[in-house]
C-alpha positions in Angstrom: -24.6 -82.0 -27.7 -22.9 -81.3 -24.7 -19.9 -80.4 -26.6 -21.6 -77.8 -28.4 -22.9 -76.4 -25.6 -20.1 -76.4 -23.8 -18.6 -74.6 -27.3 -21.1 -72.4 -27.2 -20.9 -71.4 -23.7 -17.4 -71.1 -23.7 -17.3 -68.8 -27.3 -19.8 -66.8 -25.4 -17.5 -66.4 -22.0 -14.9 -65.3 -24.4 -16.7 -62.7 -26.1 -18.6 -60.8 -23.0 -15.3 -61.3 -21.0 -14.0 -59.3 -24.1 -16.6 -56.8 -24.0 -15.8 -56.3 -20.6 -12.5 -55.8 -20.7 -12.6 -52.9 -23.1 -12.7 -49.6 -21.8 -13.4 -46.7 -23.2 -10.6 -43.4 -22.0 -11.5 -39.4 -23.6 -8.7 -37.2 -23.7 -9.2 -33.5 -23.6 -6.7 -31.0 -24.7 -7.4 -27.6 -23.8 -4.8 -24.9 -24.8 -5.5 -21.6 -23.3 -3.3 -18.2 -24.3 -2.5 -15.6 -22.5 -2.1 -11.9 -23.3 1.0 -10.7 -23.7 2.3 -8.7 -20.0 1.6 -5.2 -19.9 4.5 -3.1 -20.6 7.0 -1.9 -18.2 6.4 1.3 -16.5 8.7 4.0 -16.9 10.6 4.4 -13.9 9.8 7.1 -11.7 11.8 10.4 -10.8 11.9 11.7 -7.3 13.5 15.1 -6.6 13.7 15.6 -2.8 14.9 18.5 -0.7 15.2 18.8 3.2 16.2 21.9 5.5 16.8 22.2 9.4 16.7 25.2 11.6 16.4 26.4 15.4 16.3 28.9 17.3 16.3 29.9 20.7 14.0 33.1 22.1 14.8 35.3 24.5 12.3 34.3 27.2 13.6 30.8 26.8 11.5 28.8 24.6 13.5 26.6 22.2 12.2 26.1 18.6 13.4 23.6 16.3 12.2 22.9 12.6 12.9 20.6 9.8 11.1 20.1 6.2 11.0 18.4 3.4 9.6 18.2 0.1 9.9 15.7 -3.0 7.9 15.7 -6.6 7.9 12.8 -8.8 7.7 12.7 -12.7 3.7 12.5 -12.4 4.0 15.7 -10.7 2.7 14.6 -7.2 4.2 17.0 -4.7 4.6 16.3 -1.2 5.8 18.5 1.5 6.3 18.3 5.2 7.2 20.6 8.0 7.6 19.3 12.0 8.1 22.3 14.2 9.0 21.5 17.7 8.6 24.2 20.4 9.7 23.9 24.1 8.2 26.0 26.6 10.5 26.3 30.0 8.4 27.7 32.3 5.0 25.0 31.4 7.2 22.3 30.4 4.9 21.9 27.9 6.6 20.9 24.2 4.4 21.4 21.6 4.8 19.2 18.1 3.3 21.1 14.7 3.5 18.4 11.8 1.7 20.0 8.5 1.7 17.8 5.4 0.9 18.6 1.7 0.0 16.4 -0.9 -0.4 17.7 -4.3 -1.7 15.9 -7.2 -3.3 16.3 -10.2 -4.2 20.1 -9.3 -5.7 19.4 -6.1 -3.9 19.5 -2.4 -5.0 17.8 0.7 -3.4 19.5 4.0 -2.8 17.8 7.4 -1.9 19.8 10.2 -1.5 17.5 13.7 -0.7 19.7 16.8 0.4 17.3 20.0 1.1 19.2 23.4 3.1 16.8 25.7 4.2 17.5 29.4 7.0 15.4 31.3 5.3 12.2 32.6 6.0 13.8 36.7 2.9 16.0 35.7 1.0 13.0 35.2 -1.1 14.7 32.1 -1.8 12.6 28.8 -0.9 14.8 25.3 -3.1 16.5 24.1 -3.9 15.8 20.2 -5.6 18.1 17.2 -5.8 17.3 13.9 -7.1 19.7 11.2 -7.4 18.7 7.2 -8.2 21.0 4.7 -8.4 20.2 0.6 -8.2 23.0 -1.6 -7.5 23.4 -6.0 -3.7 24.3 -7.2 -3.8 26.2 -10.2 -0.8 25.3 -12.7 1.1 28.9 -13.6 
């Protein structure tokens, strides 16, 4: 009797030690596609121009000017003009940059005036800055 018990208890080991010693693993596979890329833009073309100039008036003051302006195959124009005047007898030198942006019929101008004096006068620049939008009509 002890023999079948011991049989029994044994058979029994064997198959709970076999239940425990399966597992059970899941697997998922999750494929995922993409959208083709976006095609390449076309490139862009910029046409630029620049110009230079100066003069020099009779009572002294100095003027100096240069400009530019570019447009890109959009049609986005941008121009900009920095006018430098010197004034001898204030020793004040006065900066005009004006910038234009043009785009899609519409133009956004900044003018920024800055009057500076040599650092012996012991006066900070003084700074404006004016911007006006207005509507470009296509002729």
């Amino acid at each position: 009797m002890t023999r079948f018990l011991l049989a029994g208890a044994a058979a029994l080991g064997v198959m709970s030690g076999a239940a425990m010693a399966q597992t059970s693993t899941t697997e998922t596979v999750t494929t995922t596609t993409s959208p083709a890329p976006p095609p390449l833009a076309a490139p862009v073309t910029v046409t630029s121009s620049a110009t230079t100039s100066g003069a020099v008036l009779p009572d002294g003051d100095q003027t100096s000017s240069s400009g530019t302006s570019s447009r890109d195959s959009s049609g986005n124009v941008t121009e900009t003009t920095i006018t430098n005047t010197s004034y001898p007898f204030s020793a004040m030198i006065t900066t005009t940059r004006k910038t234009t942006k043009i785009s899609k019929g519409l133009a956004t101008e900044t003018t920024m005036v800055t009057n500076t004096w040599p650092p012996a006068y012991g006066r900070p620049p003084d700074v404006a800055t004016t911007t006006r939008t207005y509507t470009v009509s296509s002729n």
